[in-house]
C-alpha positions in Angstrom: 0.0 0.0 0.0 1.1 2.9 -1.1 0.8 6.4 1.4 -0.8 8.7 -1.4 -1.1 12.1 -0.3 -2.9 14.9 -2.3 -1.6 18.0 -1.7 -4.8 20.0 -2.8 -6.7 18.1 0.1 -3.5 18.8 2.6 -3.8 22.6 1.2 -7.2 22.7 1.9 -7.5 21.3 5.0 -4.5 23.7 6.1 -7.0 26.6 4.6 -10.0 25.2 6.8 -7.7 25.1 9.8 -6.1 28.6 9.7 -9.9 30.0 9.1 -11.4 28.6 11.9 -8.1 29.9 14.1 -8.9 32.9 12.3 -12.6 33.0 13.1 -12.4 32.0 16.5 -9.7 35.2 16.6 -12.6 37.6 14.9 -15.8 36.2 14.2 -16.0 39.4 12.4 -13.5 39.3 10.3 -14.0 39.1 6.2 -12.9 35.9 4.9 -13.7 33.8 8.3 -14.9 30.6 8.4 -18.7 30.7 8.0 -19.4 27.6 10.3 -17.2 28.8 13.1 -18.2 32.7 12.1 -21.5 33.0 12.2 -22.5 30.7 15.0 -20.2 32.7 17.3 -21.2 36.1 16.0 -22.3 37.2 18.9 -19.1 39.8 19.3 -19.5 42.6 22.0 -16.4 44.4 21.6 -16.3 46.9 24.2 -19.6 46.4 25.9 -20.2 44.6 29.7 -22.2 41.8 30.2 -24.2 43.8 32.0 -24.7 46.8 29.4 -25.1 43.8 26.8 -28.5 42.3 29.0 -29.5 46.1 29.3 -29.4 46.4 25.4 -31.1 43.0 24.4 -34.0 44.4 27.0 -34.1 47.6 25.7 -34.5 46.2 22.0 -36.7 43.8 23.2 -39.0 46.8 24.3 -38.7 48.5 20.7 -39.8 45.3 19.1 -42.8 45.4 21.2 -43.4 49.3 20.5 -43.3 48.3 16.6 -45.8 45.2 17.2 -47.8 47.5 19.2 -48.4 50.2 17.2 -50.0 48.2 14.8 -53.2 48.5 17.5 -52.6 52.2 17.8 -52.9 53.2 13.9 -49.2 53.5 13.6 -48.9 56.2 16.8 -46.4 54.5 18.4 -44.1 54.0 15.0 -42.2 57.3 16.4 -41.5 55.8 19.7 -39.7 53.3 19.1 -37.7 54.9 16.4 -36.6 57.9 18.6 -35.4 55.1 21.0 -33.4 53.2 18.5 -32.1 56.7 17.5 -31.1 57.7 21.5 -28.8 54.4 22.4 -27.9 53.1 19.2 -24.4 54.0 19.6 -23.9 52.5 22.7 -23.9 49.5 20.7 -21.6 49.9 18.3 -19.1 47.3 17.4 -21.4 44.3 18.6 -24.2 42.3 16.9 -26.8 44.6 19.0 -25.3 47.1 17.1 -27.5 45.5 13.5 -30.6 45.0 15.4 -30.6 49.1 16.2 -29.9 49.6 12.5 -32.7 47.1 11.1 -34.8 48.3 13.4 -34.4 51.9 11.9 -34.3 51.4 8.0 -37.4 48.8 8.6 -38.9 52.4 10.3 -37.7 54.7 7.0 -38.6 52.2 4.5 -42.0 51.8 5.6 -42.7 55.2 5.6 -41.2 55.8 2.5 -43.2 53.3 1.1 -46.3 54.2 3.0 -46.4 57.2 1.8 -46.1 56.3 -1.7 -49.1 54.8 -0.9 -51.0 57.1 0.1 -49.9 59.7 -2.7 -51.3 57.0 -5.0 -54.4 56.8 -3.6 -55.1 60.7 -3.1 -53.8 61.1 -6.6 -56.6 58.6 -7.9 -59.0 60.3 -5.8 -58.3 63.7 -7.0 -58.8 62.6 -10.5 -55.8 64.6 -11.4 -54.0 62.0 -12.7 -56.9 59.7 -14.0 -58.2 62.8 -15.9 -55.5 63.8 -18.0 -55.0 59.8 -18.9 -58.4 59.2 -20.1 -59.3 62.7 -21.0 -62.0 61.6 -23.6 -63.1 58.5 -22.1 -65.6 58.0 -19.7 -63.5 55.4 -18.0 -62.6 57.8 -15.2 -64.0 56.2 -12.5 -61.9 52.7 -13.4 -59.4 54.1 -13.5 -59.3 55.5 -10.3 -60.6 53.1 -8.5 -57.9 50.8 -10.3 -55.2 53.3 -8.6 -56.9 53.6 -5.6 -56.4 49.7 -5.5 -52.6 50.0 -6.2 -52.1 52.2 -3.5 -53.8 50.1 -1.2 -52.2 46.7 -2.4 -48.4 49.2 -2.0 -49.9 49.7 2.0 -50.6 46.4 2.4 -47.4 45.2 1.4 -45.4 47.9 3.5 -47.5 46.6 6.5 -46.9 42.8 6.0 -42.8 43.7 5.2 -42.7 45.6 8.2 -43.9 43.2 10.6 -42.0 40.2 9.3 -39.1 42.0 9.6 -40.0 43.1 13.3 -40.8 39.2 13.7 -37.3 38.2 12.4 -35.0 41.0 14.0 -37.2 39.4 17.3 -36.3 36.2 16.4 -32.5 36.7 15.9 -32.3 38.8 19.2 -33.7 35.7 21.0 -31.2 33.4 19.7 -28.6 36.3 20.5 -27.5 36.7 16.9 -27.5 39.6 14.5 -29.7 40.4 11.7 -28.4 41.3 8.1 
C-alpha cells in the first residue's frame, strides 16, 4: 500500500484550519470561516455583560413598540424609532449594534413606502391624474378606483414587510445573533 497524499486536500484542510483559528480570533473578520463565524457572531467588543443584557432588554422593548403600534394606527411608529435613535451607539461594534440599525431602515422604509401609498391613492382620488389619462373617455372612474387599488395593495405590502421583519429582528435577538 502505497501512502498517497494529495496535496490539494492537505492545502485545503490547512485553509479550513487557519480560518477557523482565524474565526475564533474575529468572528467578524472578512474571509472567516462561515461555520465557526456565524455561530459565534455574537461579538461585544467593548460592551459589559451587564450593558449587553441592558441592550437585548431595551430592543426587546422596541420590538414590542413596533408590534404594538399596529393596535394604535401606527402612533407608536415614532416611539420606538426615537429610542433606537437615542442608544444606538452604545452598541456599536457588537451584533446589537445591526438590530438598532434594522430596526431603523425597517422604520424609514415603511414610511417611505407608506407614503407612496398614500400619494397613490389621493392622486386617484383627486382625479388629477386619471383625468389627463383618459381625457376623452368615460373610464374615469376605473381608473381610479384601479389606482386607488394599487395604492392600497403598495400599503398592504409595507404593512406585511414591516412586521416580518419586526418578527425576524425578534427572532434573531432571541437566539442572541445579528440580523443582516
Amino acid at each position: 500500500m502505497s501512502n498517497n497524499i494529495d496535496p490539494q486536500k492537505d492545502t485545503n484542510t490547512r485553509r479550513t484550519q487557519t480560518a477557523d483559528i482565524d474565526a475564533r480570533q474575529d468572528p467578524l473578520r472578512v474571509g472567516a470561516s462561515t461555520e465557526y463565524g456565524m455561530a459565534h457572531h455574537t461579538s461585544t467588543r467593548g460592551i459589559s455583560d451587564k450593558k449587553q443584557r441592558s441592550l437585548i432588554g431595551y430592543n426587546y422593548l422596541t420590538y414590542l413598540l413596533y408590534v404594538v403600534s399596529y393596535f394604535t394606527a401606527g402612533l407608536l411608529w415614532v416611539v420606538p424609532i426615537v429610542m433606537n435613535y437615542s442608544k444606538r451607539q452604545e452598541a456599536d461594534g457588537s451584533w446589537l449594534a445591526t438590530h438598532f440599525d434594522w430596526q431603523i431602515k425597517t422604520f424609514w422604509y415603511s414610511i417611505v413606502w407608506f407614503v407612496i401609498g398614500i400619494i397613490i391613492i389621493l392622486f386617484a382620488l383627486s382625479g388629477l391624474g386619471v383625468s389627463m389619462i383618459f381625457e376623452a373617455s368615460d373610464n374615469i372612474a376605473i381608473g381610479s378606483v384601479l389606482l386607488i387599488g394599487f395604492g392600497l395593495v403598495i400599503i398592504a405590502v409595507t404593512l406585511v414587510w414591516h412586521l416580518y421583519r419586526i418578527v425576524r429582528g425578534w427572532i434573531a435577538l432571541t437566539d442572541k445573533r445579528p440580523v443582516p
